[in-house]
N, C-alpha and C positions, 0 to 999 in steps of 0.2 A: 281636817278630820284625821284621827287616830286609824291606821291601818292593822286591821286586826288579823293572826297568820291563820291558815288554811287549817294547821291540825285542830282536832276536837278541841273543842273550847270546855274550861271548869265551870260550870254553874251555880251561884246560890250552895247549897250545903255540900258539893261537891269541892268545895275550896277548901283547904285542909291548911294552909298555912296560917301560922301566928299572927304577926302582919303584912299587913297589903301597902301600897299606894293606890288611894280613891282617885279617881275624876269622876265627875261629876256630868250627866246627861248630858250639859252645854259644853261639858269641855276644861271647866278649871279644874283644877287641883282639889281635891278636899284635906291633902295631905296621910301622912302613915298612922294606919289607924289596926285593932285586931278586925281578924276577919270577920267574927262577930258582933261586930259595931257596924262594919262596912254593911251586910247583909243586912242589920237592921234599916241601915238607912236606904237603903236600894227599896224595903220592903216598905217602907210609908212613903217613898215615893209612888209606890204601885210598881217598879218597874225589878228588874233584874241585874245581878251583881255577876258581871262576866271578866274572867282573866284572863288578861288579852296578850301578857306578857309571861312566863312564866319561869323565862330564863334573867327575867333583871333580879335586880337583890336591893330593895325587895319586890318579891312580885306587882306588877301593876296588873288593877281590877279597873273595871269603867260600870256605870249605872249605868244601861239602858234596854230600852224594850226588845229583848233575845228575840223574840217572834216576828217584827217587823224588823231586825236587823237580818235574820234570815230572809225572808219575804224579798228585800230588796236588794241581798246577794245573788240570789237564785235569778233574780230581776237581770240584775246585770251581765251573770255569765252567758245568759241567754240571748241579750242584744250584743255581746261577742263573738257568740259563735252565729247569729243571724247574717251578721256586718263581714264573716271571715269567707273568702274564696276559695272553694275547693279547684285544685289542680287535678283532673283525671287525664290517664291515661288513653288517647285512642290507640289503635292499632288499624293499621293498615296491609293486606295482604296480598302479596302477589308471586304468581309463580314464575320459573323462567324462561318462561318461553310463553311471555304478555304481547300481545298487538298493541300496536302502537294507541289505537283509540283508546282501547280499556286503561293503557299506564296514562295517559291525558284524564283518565276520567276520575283514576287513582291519585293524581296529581294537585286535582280539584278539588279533592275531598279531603287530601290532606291540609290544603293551603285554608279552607275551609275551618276543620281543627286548630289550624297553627292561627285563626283571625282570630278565634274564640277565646285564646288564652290557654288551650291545650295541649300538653305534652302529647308527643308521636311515639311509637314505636311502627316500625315500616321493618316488613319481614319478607324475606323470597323462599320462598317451599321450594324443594325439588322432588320432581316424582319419578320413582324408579330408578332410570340408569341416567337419569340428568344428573343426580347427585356425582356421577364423574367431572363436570364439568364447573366446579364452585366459582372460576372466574366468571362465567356468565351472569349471578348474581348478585358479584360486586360490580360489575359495570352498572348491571340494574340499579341498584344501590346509589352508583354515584352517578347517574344520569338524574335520580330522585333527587339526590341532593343541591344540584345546580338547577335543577325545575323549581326548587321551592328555597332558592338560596340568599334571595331578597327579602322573606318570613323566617327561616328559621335556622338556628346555629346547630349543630349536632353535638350531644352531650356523649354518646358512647357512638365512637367510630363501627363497621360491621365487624360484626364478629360470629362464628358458626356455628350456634346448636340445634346438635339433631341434626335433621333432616333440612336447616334452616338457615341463612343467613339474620342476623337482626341487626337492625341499626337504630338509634333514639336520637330524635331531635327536638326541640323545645322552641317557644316562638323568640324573638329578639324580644330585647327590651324596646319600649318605642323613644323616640327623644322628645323632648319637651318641643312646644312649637314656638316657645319663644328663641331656644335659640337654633332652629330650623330657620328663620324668619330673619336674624339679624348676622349679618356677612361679616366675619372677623377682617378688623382692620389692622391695617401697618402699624406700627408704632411710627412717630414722627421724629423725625431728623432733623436736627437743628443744623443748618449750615456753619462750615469749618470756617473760622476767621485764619485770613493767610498773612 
């Protein structure tokens, strides 16, 4: 089937050139014909004279029914974006100076996000006169990252804003299980004749 391109399409008396190249509903050629031949014949077929081409020379027009050609465009971008996976964003917050159970619990909810197929962002707030002390945040930081370091690779290292440390991490890719399953072998050695 002819791929027809995304901009506004010329229709029936909307077509202004001299001559066209026809095809025909099924597909063949009808050959270069005026535009006003083309549209007649579109019109006893019942159907519509659409130009699908408009940069060849000469232009190519195709007969076919515009309304159910639309019908099952609209058809289709819709089982595209049905079929496509959004990637969001969690966020994870903690401040610096976490108990141990609470960063366990934080840890869980991220690895959680990161099974889902969700990117992370993990943040350390600091309140009031902690913000003197920004190493506490990056250890925070990178004790997170080795908690959840078998799910996820970090996309943007920690970095400061505000009042905040942030770091972004994303899940691994997973490996196929075939070849998780099959143990790479030696190559084989032919023995040396001496």
């Amino acid at each position: 089937m002819l791929a027809i391109s995304k901009q506004e399409l010329q229709i029936n008396e909307e077509i202004r050139d001299r001559e066209v190249l026809v095809i025909d509903a099924d597909g063949t050629k009808k050959g270069v014909m005026s535009a006003r031949d083309a549209q007649k014949l579109a019109f006893d077929q019942n159907l519509d004279l659409v130009k699908i081409a408009p940069q060849a020379t000469p232009p190519v027009c195709r007969i076919l029914d515009y309304g159910k050609y639309c019908f099952e465009q609209q058809k289709r971008e819709k089982e595209a974006r049905k079929n496509q996976k959004t990637v969001e964003i969690k966020e994870i917050r903690m401040f610096s100076a976490i108990d141990t159970h609470d960063f366990e619990t934080k840890v869980a909810q991220g690895k959680k996000f990161l099974q889902g197929g969700d990117k992370l962002k993990v943040s350390v707030r600091f309140r009031k006169r902690a913000i003197a002390h920004p190493h506490l945040g990056e250890e925070l930081l990178e004790r997170y990252r080795e908690a959840c370091g078998d799910l996820a690779v970090v996309d943007k290292p920690p970095k400061m804003e505000g009042r905040a440390i942030v770091m972004f991490m994303s899940p691994k890719q997973q490996k196929s299980e075939k070849s998780e399953k099959q143990p790479k072998r030696a190559p084989k050695t032919e023995p040396q004749a001496e």
